[in-house]
C-alpha positions in Angstrom: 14.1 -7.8 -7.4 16.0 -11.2 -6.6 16.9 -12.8 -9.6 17.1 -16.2 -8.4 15.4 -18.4 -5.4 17.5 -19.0 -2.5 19.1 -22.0 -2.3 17.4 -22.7 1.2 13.7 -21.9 -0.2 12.8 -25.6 -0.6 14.0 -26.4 2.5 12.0 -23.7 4.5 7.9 -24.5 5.1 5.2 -21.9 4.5 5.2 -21.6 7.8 8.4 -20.7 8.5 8.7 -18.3 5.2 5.1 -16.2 6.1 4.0 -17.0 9.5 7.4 -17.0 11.7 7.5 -14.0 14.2 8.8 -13.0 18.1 7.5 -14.0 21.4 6.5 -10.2 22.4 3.9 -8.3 20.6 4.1 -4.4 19.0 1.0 -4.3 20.5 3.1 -3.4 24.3 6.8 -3.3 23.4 5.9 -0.4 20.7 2.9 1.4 20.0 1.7 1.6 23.7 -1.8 -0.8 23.3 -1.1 -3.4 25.1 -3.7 -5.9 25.8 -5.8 -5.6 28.6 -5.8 -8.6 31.1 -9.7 -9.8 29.8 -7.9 -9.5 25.9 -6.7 -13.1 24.9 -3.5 -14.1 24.2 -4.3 -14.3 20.1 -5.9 -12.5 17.7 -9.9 -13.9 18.1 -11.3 -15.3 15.0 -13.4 -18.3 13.6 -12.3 -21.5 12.1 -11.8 -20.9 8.4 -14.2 -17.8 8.4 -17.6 -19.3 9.4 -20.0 -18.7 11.4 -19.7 -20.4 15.2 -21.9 -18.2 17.5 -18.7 -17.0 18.6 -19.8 -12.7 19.0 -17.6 -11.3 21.6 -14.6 -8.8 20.9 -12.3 -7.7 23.3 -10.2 -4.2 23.8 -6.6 -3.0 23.4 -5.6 -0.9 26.5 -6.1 2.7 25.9 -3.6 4.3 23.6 -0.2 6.0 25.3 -0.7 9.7 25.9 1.1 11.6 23.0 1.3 15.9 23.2 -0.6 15.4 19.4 1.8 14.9 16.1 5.0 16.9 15.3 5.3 19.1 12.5 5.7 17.8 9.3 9.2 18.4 7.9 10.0 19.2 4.3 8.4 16.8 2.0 11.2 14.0 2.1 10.9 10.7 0.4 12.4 7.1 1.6 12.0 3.5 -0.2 13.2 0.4 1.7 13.5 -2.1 -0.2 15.3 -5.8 -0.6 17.4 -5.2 -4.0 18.7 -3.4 -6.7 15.4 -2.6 -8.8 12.6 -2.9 -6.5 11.7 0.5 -6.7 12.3 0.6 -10.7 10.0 -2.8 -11.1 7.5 -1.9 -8.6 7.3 1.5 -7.2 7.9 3.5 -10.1 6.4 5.2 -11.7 5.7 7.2 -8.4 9.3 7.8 -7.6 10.1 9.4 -11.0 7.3 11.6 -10.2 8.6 12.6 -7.1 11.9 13.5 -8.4 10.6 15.6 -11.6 8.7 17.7 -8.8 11.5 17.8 -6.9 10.6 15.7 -3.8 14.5 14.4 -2.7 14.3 10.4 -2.7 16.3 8.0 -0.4 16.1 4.8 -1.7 17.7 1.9 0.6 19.0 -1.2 -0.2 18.8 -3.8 2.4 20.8 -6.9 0.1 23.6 -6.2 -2.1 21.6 -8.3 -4.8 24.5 -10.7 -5.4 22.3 -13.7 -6.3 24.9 -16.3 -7.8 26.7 -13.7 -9.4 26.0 -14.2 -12.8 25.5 -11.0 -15.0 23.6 -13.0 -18.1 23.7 -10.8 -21.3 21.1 -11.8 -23.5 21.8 -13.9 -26.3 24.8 -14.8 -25.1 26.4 -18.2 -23.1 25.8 -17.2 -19.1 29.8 -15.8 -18.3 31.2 -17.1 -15.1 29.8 -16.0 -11.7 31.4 -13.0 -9.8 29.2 -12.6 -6.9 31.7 -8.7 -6.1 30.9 -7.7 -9.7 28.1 -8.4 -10.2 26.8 -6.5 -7.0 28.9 -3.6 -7.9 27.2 -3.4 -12.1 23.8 -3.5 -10.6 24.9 -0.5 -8.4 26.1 0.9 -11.2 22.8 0.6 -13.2 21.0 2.3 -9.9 23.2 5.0 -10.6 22.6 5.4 -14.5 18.6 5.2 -13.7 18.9 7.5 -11.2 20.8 10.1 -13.1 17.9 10.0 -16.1 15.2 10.3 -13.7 16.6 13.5 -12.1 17.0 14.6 -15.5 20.9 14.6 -15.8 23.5 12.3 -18.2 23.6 8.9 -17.7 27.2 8.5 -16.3 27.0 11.5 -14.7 29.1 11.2 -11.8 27.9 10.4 -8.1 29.2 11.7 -5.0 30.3 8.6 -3.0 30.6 8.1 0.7 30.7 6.4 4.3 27.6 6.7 6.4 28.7 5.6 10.2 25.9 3.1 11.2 24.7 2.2 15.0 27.0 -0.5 16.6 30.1 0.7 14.2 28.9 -0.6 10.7 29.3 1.3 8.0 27.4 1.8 4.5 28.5 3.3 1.2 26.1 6.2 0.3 25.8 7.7 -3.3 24.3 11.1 -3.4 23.9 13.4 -6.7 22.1 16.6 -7.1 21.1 18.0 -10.9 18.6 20.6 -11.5 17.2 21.5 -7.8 16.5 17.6 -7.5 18.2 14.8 -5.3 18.4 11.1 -5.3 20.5 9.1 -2.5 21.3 5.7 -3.1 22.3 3.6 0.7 23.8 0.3 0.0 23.5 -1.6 3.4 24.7 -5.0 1.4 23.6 -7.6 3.6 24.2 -11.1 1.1 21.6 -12.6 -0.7 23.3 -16.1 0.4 25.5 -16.7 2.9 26.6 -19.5 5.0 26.6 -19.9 8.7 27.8 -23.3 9.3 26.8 -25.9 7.3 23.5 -23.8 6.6 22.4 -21.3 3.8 21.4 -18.4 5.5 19.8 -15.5 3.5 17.4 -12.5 4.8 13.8 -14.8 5.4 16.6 -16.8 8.2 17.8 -13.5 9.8 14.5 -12.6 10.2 12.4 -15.6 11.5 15.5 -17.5 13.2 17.1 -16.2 16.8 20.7 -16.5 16.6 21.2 -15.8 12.9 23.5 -13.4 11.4 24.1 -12.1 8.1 27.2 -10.7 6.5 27.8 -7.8 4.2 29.7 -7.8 1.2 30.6 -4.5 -0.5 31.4 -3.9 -4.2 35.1 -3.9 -5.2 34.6 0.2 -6.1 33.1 0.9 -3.3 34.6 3.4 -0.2 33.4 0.9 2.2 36.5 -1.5 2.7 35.0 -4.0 5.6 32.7 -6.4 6.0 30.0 -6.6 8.8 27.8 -9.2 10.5 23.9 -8.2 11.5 21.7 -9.6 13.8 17.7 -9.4 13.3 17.6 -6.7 15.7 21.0 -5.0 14.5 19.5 -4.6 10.9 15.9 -3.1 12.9 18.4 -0.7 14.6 20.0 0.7 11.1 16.6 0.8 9.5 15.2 2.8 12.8 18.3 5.2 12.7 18.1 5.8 9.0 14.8 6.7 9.5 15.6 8.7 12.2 18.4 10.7 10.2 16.4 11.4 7.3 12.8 12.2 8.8 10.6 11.5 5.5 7.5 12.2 5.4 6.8 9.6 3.3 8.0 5.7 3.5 7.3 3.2 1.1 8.0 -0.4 1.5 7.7 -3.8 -0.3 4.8 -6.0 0.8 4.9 -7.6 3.8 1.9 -9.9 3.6 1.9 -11.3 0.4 -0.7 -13.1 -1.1 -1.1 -17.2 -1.3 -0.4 -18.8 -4.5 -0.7 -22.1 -6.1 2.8 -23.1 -8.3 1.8 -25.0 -11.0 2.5 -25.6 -14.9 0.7 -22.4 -15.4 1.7 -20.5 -12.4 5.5 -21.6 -12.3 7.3 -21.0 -9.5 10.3 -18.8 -10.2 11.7 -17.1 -7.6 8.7 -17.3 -5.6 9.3 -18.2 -1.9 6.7 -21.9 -1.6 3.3 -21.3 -1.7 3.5 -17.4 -1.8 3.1 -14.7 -4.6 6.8 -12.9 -4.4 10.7 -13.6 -3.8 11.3 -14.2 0.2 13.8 -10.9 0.2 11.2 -8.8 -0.5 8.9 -10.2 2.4 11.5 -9.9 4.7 12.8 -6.5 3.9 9.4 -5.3 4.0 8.8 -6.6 7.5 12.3 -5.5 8.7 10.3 -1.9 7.3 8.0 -2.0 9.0 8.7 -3.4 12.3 11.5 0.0 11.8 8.4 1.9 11.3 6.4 0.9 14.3 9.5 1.5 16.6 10.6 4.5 15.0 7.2 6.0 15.7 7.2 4.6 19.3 10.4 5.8 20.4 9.5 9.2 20.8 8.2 8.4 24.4 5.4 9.4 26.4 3.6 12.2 26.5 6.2 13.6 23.5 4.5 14.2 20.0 4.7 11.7 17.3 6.2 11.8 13.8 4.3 12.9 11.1 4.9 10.5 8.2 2.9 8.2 5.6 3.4 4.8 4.7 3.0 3.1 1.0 3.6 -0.9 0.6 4.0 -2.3 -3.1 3.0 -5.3 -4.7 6.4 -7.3 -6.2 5.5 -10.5 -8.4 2.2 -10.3 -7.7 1.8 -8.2 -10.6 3.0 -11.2 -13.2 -0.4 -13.1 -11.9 -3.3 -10.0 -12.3 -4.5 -7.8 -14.9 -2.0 -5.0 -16.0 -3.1 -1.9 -14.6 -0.6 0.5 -16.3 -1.3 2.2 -19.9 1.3 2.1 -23.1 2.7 5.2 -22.3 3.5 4.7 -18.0 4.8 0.9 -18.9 7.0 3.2 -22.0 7.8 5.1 -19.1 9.2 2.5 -16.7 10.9 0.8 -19.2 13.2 3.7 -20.5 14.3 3.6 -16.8 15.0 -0.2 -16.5 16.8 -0.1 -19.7 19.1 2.7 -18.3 19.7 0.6 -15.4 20.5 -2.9 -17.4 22.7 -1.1 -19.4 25.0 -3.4 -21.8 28.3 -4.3 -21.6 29.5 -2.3 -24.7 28.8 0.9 -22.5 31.6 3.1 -21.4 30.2 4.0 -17.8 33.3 4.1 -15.7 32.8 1.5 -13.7 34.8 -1.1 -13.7 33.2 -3.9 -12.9 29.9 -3.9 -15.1 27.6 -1.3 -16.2 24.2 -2.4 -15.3 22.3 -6.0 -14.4 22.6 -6.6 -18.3 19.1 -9.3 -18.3 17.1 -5.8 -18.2 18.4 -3.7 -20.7 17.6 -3.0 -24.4 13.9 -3.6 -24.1 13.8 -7.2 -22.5 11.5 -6.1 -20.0 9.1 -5.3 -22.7 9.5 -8.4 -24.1 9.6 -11.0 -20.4 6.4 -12.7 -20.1 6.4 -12.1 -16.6 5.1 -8.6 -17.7 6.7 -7.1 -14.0 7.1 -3.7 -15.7 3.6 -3.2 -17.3 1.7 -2.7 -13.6 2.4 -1.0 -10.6 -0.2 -2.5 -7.8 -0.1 -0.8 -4.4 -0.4 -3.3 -1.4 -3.4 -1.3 0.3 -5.2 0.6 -2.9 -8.1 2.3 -0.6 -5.1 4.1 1.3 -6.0 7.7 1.6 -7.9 10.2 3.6 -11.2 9.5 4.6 -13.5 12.4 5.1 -17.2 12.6 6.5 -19.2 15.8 6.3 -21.2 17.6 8.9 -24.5 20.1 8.7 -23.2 23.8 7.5 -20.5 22.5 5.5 -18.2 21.3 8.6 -16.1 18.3 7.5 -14.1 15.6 9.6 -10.8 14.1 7.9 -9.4 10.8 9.3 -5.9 9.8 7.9 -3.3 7.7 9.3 0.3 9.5 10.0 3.4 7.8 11.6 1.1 4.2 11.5 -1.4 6.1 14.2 -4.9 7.5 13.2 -5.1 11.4 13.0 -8.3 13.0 12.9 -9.0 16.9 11.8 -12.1 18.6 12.0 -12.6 21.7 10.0 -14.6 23.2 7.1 -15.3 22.9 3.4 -13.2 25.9 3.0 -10.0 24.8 4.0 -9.6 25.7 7.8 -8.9 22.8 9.5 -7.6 22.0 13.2 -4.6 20.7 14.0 -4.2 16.3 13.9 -5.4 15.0 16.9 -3.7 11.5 18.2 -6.0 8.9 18.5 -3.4 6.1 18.5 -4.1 2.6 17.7 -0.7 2.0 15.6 1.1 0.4 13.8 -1.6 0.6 11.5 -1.7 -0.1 7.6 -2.6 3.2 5.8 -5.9 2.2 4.7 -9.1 2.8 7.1 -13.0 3.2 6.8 -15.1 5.5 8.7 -19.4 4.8 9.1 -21.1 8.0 10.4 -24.1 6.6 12.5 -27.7 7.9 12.3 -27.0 9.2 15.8 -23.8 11.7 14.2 -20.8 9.4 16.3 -18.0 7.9 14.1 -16.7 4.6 13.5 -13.5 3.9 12.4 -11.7 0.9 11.4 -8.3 -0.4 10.4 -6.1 -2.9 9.9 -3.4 -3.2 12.8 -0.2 -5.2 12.8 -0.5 -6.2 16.1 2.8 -8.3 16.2 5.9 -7.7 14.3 8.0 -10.2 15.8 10.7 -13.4 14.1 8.9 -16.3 16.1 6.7 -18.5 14.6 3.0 -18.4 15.2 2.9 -14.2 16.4 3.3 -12.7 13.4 -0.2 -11.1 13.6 -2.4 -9.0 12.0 -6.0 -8.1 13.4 -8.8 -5.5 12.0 -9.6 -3.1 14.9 -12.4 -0.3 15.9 -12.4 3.1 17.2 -16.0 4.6 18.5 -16.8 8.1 19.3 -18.4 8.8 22.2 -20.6 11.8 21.5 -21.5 13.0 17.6 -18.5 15.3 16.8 -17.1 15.1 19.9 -14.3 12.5 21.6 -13.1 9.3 21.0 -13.2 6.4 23.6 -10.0 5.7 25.1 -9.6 1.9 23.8 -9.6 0.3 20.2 -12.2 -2.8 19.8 -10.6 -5.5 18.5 -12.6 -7.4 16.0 -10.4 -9.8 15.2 -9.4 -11.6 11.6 -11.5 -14.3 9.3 -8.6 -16.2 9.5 -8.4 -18.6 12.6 -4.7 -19.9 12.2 -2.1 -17.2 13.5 0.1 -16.9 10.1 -2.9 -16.2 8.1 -4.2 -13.3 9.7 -1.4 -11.3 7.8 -3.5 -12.9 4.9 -6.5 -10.1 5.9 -7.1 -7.0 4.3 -8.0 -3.8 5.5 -11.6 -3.4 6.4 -14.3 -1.6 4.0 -17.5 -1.0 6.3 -21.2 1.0 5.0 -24.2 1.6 7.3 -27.0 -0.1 6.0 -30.6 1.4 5.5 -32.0 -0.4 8.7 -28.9 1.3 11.2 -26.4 -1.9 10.9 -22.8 -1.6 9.8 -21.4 -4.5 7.5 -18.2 -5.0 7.9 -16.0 -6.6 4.6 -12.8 -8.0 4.4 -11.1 -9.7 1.8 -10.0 -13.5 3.7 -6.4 -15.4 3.1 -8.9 -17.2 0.3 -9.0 -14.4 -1.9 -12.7 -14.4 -1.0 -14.4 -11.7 1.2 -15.6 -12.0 4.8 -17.8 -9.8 6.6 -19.3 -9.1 10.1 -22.3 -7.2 11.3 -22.6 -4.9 14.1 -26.0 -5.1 15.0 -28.2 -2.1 16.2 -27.9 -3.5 20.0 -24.1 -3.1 20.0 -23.3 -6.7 19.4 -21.6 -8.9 16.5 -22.5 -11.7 14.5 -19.6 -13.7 13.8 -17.6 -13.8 11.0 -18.7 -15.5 7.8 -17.9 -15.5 3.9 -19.6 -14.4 1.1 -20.3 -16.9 -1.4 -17.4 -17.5 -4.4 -15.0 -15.1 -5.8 -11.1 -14.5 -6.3 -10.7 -11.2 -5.7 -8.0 -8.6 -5.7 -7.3 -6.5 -2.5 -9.5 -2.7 -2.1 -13.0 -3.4 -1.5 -16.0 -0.4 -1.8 -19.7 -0.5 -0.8 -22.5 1.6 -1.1 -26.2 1.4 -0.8 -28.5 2.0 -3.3 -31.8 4.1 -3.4 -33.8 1.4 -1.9 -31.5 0.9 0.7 -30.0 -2.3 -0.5 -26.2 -2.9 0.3 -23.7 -3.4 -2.6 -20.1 -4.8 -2.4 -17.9 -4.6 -5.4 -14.5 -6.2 -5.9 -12.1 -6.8 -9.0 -11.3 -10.1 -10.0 -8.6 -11.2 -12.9 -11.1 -11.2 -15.6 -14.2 -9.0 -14.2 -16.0 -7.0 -11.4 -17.3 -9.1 -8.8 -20.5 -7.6 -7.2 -22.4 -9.1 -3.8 -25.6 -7.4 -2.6 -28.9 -7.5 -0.8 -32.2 -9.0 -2.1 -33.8 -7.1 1.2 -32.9 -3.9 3.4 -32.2 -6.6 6.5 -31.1 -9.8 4.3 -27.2 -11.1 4.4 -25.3 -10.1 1.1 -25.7 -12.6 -1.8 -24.0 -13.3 -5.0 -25.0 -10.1 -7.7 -24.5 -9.9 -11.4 -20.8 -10.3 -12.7 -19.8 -7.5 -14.8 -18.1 -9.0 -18.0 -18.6 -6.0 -20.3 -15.0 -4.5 -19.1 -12.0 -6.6 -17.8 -10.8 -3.9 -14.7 -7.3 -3.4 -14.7 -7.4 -2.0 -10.7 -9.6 -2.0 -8.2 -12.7 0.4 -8.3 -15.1 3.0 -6.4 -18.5 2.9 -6.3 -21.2 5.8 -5.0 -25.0 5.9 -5.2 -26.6 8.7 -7.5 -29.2 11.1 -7.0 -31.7 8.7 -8.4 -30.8 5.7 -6.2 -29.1 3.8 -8.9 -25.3 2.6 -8.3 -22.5 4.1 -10.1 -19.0 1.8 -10.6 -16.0 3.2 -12.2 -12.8 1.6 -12.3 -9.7 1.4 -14.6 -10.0 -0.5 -17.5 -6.9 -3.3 -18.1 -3.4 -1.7 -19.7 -5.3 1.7 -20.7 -6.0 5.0 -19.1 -9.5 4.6 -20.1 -11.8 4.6 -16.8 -15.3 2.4 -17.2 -17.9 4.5 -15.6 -21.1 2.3 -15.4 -24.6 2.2 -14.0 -27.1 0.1 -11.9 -30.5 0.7 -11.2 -31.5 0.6 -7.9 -33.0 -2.9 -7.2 -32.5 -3.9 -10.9 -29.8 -6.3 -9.9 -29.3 -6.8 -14.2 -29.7 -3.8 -15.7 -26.4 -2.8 -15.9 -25.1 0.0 -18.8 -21.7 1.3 -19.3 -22.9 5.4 -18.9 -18.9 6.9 -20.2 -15.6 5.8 -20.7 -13.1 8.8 -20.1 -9.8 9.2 -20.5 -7.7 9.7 -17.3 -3.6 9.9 -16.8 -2.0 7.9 -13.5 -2.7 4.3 -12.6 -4.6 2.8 -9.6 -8.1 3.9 -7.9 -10.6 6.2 -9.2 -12.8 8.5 -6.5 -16.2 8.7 -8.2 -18.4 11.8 -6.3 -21.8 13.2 -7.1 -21.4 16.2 -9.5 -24.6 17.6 -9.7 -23.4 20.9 -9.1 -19.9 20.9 -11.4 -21.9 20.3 -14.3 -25.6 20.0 -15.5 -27.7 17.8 -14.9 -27.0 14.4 -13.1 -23.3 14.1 -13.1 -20.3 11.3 -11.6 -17.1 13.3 -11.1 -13.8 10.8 -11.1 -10.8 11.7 -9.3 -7.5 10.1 -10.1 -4.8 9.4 -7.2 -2.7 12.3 -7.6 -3.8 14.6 -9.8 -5.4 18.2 -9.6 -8.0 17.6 -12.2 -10.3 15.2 -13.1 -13.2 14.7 -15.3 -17.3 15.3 -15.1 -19.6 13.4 -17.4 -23.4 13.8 -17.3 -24.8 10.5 -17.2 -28.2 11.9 -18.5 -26.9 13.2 -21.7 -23.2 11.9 -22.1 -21.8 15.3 -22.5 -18.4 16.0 -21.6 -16.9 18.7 -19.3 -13.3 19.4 -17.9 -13.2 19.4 -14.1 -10.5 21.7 -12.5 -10.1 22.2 -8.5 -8.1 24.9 -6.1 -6.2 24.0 -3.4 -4.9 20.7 -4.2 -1.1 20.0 -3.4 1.2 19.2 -6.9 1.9 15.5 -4.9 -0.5 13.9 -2.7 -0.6 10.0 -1.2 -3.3 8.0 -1.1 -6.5 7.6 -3.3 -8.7 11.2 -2.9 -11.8 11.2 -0.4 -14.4 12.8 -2.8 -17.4 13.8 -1.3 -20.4 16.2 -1.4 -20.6 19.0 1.4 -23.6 21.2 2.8 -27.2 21.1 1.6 -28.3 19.4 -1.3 -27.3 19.3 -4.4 -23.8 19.9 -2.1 -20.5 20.8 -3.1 -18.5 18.5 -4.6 -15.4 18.5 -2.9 -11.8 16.4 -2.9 -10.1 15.5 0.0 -6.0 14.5 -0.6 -3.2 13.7 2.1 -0.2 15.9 0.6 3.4 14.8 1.3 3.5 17.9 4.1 1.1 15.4 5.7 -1.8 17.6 5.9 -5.1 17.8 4.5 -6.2 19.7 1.0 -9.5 21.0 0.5 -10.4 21.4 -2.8 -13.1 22.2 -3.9 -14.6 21.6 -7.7 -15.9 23.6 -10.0 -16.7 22.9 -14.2 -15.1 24.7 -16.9 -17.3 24.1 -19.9 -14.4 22.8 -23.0 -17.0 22.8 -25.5 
């Protein structure tokens, strides 16, 4: 996390901070899609969302031939990130969890988090700045975090060292092992603010601006003696080589596409790039991720198999301006970590220079308004697998790995085929899959279709892979569908797609629009589109669901800052209108929604700062009869899988899922009773939010689906153990 704004951010348009990108698209320089000659030139959408008679869609070239994914490696962790703390503000408290399981974490440091160089202590008059110093005590504090997370003292020593990087750079490396666990720390230490010229450059310049470069600037303890000057595609070549050297199967990032924001008396600024809900490092180090991403997982070449890993982006300040989504205990949790890291100057760490970035230490987190610590928001909450089921208890699971859709088709007891390459990348890791009346598959994601520094190609698009036979293969080209947002820079506004079948055979398609509103198209049962168009009101958060109710009526749900936003039919062929707001429950993340045996609609999402998970219940067609039905308790933070339980427990029951977990909870909506939910199968560490579904005949099995960090599918299926 930056401390302070750039001293170039006034001077630097929205445009320029969010939109600016490179003349050649991903689309053909990296993940083999190139546009077909009848494709336009930009991403096809309507002005400001609404409806213009506009229908068509247009294809992406068919996706390069791949011999199917690689094997997944050992379960391997690595964070990119923009400073000193990212990961302890806004990724944790996943990366603890990774480390107490003994999952080994890279985390890298793009910026040496130099700021001004002043290391405030509360309380006390700002001392003078010492740009060297104070990079060097927040490297420290990494190191005192670090230790406590893997369980070890907190000056336990580090093993320090010189990585060789391409193009004869160099980077200091801190490694330390305690316990069977291991954490390694790469400072790259590209400044914060540099000059070049007359001109403040910082890591938003070297990104959007040809002919920039950025020097490094190492702490005064550290092995590596030189400084170093990066160019854009210098700092894409580390990032890819890293990558490269380490082979995760997992890679989280900061967000790339952060949301709008309005800076006002209520909504101050900070160290907020203009117009824009987080510091301009972590935007840029997070597209410097992924555009790494998308070329490490292109330069396999033809015909060669690709790598097998999965993405995670985070949220940054974004989480001062929505509900808290973390319990007492998790924001307890992140705190004892950021206080190890701010240290205090009385400490006797070893180090020189500082022992920790002393503004975080001794509880202040706790106590900033800001509240950064108390959530943890992922960028793309419906990540996960997505999983449809077949006749005889056959099931089809769709994920995305190495930023390309995998598909693998097995059974409800486990067996399943090996990932089949359907291309389509880079793709965000959260899709939707329709299974039409006719048994073919629909799926549809959101594709960064230009990862590029030139202003107005910095694109994002939702796209669309059918199935050509029910069960069978895949078409050889994506549809593009295109974006609600006309202007070019605020397509990366879009959010992945959420799409249902209706009761009368046509697929909605949802998407929540650069206006923190939702848009949606329709694919008629003839094949063709209407254009886009929004749904009326609502500032929503990002993750979507939709289900249709016993009388086949479509239901969207969304979370706002205050309550659930809900948008359904009045008809089985009418648009969506405006539904009943849910006040009875302030959500603190996003929810799930299914429809019961009975027809009525069951929500259940998270309520704010608590592990307490609403579970409540709509008629169907009684757009204002809504009860709250149970109100479990359930560990971890973020989405909720809700599944028909009917045969886990008696009577009519909702099974939840947490992201994560092995276990879960049933409740019997009929009677309220309680039962403990346990499953088989499921990996100790999974990524994503669970597919939870109901397999074979009815009643079904319930059954959860999960990604595990080995980057293959877990069956598990569940079963109730009566608790009393």
């Amino acid at each position: 996390m930056g401390r302070w704004s750039s001293f170039a951010d006034v001077a630097l348009s929205r445009r320029t901070l969010l939109a600016s990108t490179a003349a050649a698209t991903v689309a053909g320089v990296v993940s083999g899609c190139g546009e077909t000659k009848a494709s336009p030139a930009h991403v096809p959408a309507q002005a400001d969302g609404r409806a213009t008679g506009r229908t068509t869609v247009s294809r992406l070239a068919a996706a390069d031939a791949r011999g199917g994914f690689a094997t997944a490696g050992a379960p391997a962790v690595v964070q990119i990130v923009a400073h000193p703390d990212d990961d302890l503000f806004f990724m944790n408290p996943d990366v603890v969890q990774n480390l107490t399981t003994g999952i080994p974490v890279t985390s890298v440091y793009i910026t040496d988090g130099g700021s001004f160089g002043v290391n405030t202590i509360p309380g006390r008059p700002d001392p003078e700045p010492d740009i060297p110093a104070y990079v060097s005590s927040r490297q420290q504090g990494l190191r005192q975090a670090y230790a406590l997370m893997l369980g070890a003292q907190l000056f336990t020593p580090w093993q320090r060292s010189v990585l060789l990087l391409p193009g004869g750079r160099a980077a200091e490396v801190n490694r330390l092992e305690y316990g069977g666990r291991t954490a390694e720390l790469i400072f790259l230490n590209l400044r914060m603010h540099a000059k070049n010229g007359t001109r403040t450059v910082n890591l938003t310049r070297l990104w959007s601006t040809p002919g920039v470069t950025l020097p490094t600037q190492s702490a005064p303890e550290s092995p590596v003696r030189q400084s170093y000057t990066y160019t854009r595609k210098d700092l894409v070549e580390t990032l890819v080589f890293l990558l490269s050297r380490r082979k995760p199967t997992l890679v989280r990032t900061l967000d790339p596409d952060p949301d709008t924001q309005v800076h006002d008396e209520r909504h101050p600024r900070g160290s907020d790039q203009h117009g824009f809900s987080d510091h301009p490092d972590h935007t840029a180090a997070a597209l410097f991720a992924w555009r790494a991403l998308a070329e490490w997982g292109a330069r396999t070449g033809g015909s060669t198999q690709a790598p097998v890993f999965q993405t995670e982006a985070f949220r940054g300040y974004y989480n001062q301006r929505w509900p808290k989504n973390l319990p007492a205990s998790t924001v307890a949790l992140k705190a004892l970590y950021l206080n190890a890291y701010g240290g205090e100057p009385s400490w006797q760490c070893g180090n020189e220079s500082g022992c920790g970035d002393y503004a975080f230490g001794q509880d202040s987190v706790l106590r900033s308004m800001k509240g950064w610590a108390r959530s943890t928001h992922r960028r793309y909450p419906n990540a996960g697998p997505k999983a449809v089921a077949g006749t005889g208890g056959a099931l089809t699971v769709y994920g995305v790995l190495g930023t390309r859709l995998a598909r693998w088709t097995g059974d409800v007891s486990g067996r399943q085929s090996p990932p089949e390459d359907l291309g389509g990348g880079p793709l965000a890791p959260s899709i939707s899959v329709v299974r039409l009346p006719d048994g073919r598959d629909l799926v549809f994601a959101l594709r960064f279709s230009s990862l590029e520094g030139t202003a107005g190609k910095n694109l994002r698009e939702i796209v669309m892979l059918r199935q050509r036979t029910a069960g069978g293969a895949f078409e050889s080209s994506w549809v593009r569908l295109g974006s609600p947002e006309t202007r070019p820079w605020r397509t990366r506004l879009t959010g992945p797609p959420t799409a249902v079948l209706g009761s009368d055979g046509r697929v909605h398609l949802f998407a929540r629009n650069g206006a923190k509103g939702v848009s949606t198209r329709v694919l008629r049962t003839d094949g063709t589109w209407t254009p886009w168009a929004v749904l009326p009101t609502g500032r929503i958060q990002e993750g979507l669901t939709a289900t249709v109710d016993g009388r086949g009526l479509v239901h969207l749900f969304a979370a706002s800052a205050t309550w659930v936003e809900h948008w359904s039919q009045r008809t089985p062929s009418g648009d969506l209108r405006k539904g009943t707001r849910r006040f009875a429950h302030q959500p603190g993340d996003v929810p799930d929604a299914i429809t019961a045996p009975d027809g009525s609609v069951l929500l259940g999402y998270r309520s704010v700062a608590s592990d307490e998970v609403v579970i409540e219940r709509l008629p169907a067609g009684r757009a204002k009869r809504w009860t709250t039905v149970a109100k479990p308790k359930m560990g971890g933070f973020g989405r909720v899988s809700l599944v028909d339980g009917r045969t886990a427990a008696s009577g009519g029951g909702v099974l939840a899922v947490p992201s994560g977990s092995r276990e879960g909870l049933v409740y019997d909506i009929t009677s309220g009773g309680r039962t403990s939910l346990v499953g088989t199968g499921a990996p100790s560490l999974t990524v994503g939010t669970p597919a939870t579904l109901s397999v074979g005949a009815a009643p079904g099995t319930p059954v959860s689906v999960t990604l595990g960090l080995d980057g293959l599918p877990h069956i598990t299926r569940l079963r109730d153990v009566r608790t009393g």
